[in-house]
C-alpha positions in Angstrom: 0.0 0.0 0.0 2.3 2.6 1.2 6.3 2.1 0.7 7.3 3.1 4.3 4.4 1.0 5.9 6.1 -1.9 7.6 3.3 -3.2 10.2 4.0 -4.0 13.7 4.6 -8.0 13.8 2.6 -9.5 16.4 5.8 -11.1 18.3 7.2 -7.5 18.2 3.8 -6.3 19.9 4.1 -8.9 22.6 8.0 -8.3 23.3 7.0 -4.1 23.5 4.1 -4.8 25.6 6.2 -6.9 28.3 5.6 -6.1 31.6 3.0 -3.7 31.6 -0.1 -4.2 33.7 -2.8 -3.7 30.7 -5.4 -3.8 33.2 -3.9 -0.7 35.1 -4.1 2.0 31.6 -6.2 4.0 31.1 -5.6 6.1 28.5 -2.9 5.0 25.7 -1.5 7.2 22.4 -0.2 5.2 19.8 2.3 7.4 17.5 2.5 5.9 13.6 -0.7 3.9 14.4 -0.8 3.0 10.8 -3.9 0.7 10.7 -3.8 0.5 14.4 -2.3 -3.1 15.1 -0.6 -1.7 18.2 -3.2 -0.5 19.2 -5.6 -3.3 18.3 -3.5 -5.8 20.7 -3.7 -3.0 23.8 -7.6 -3.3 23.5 -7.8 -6.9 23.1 -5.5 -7.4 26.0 -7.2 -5.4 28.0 -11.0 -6.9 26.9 -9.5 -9.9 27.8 -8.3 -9.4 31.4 -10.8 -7.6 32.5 -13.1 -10.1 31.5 -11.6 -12.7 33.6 -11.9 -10.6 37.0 -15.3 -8.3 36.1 -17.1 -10.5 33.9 -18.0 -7.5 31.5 -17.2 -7.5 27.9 -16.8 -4.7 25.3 -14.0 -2.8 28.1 -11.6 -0.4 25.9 -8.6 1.5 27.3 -9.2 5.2 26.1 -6.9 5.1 23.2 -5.7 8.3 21.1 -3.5 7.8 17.8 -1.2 9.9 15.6 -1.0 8.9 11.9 0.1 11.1 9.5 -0.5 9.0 6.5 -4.3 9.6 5.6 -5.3 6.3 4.0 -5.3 4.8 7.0 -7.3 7.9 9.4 -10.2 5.9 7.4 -9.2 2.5 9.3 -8.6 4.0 12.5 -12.0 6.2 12.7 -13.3 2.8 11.8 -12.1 1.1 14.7 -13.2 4.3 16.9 -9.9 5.1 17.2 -9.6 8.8 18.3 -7.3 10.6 15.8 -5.3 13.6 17.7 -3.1 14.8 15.3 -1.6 13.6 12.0 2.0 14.6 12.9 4.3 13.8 15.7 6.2 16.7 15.5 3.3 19.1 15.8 1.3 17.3 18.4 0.5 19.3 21.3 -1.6 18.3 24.2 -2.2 18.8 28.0 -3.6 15.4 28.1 -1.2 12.8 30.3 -1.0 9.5 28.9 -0.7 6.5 30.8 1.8 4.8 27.6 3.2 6.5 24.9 4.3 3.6 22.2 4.8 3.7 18.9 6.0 2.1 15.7 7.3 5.8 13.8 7.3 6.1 10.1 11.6 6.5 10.1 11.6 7.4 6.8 10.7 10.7 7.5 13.4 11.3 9.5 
């Protein structure tokens, strides 16, 4: 689709995702979402484990993206992803995040 679009693999996701209590986020950004894998795997963790102690399904973290290519702002509106800002470099917020993570388009520099 897009030259410098190399998706998160899922072993990658698990290895960055180490040792973080999923259940303990609350709100996440995910910078270069791209078509929101990262992000995808945060939510499903997170589903998951709070099913097994509340017994309640459909549980999201509140999770903000950056994506700067817009073929994919498409995707991640689709998901209900909330889309902040389409560049890194110019995002500015007051909001604190309980993760910051990221797979960053490094072609641009």
């Amino acid at each position: 689709m897009l030259e410098d679009f190399f998706p998160t693999p899922p072993k990658l996701i698990a290895k960055m995702l180490e040792g973080i209590k999923i259940t303990k986020l609350n709100t996440v950004l995910d910078i270069g979402a791209g078509r929101g894998d990262i992000a995808d795997t945060i939510n499903q963790r997170y589903a998951n484990e709070t099913y097994q102690h509340t017994h309640h399904k459909n549980q999201r973290v509140d999770t903000d993206v950056i994506e700067i290519h817009p073929d994919f702002h498409y995707i991640l509106k689709g998901k209900e992803y909330r889309l902040v800002c389409d560049d890194f470099l110019t995002f500015d917020t007051t909001k604190r995040y309980d993760l910051m993570i990221g797979n960053f388009p490094f072609s641009l520099g």
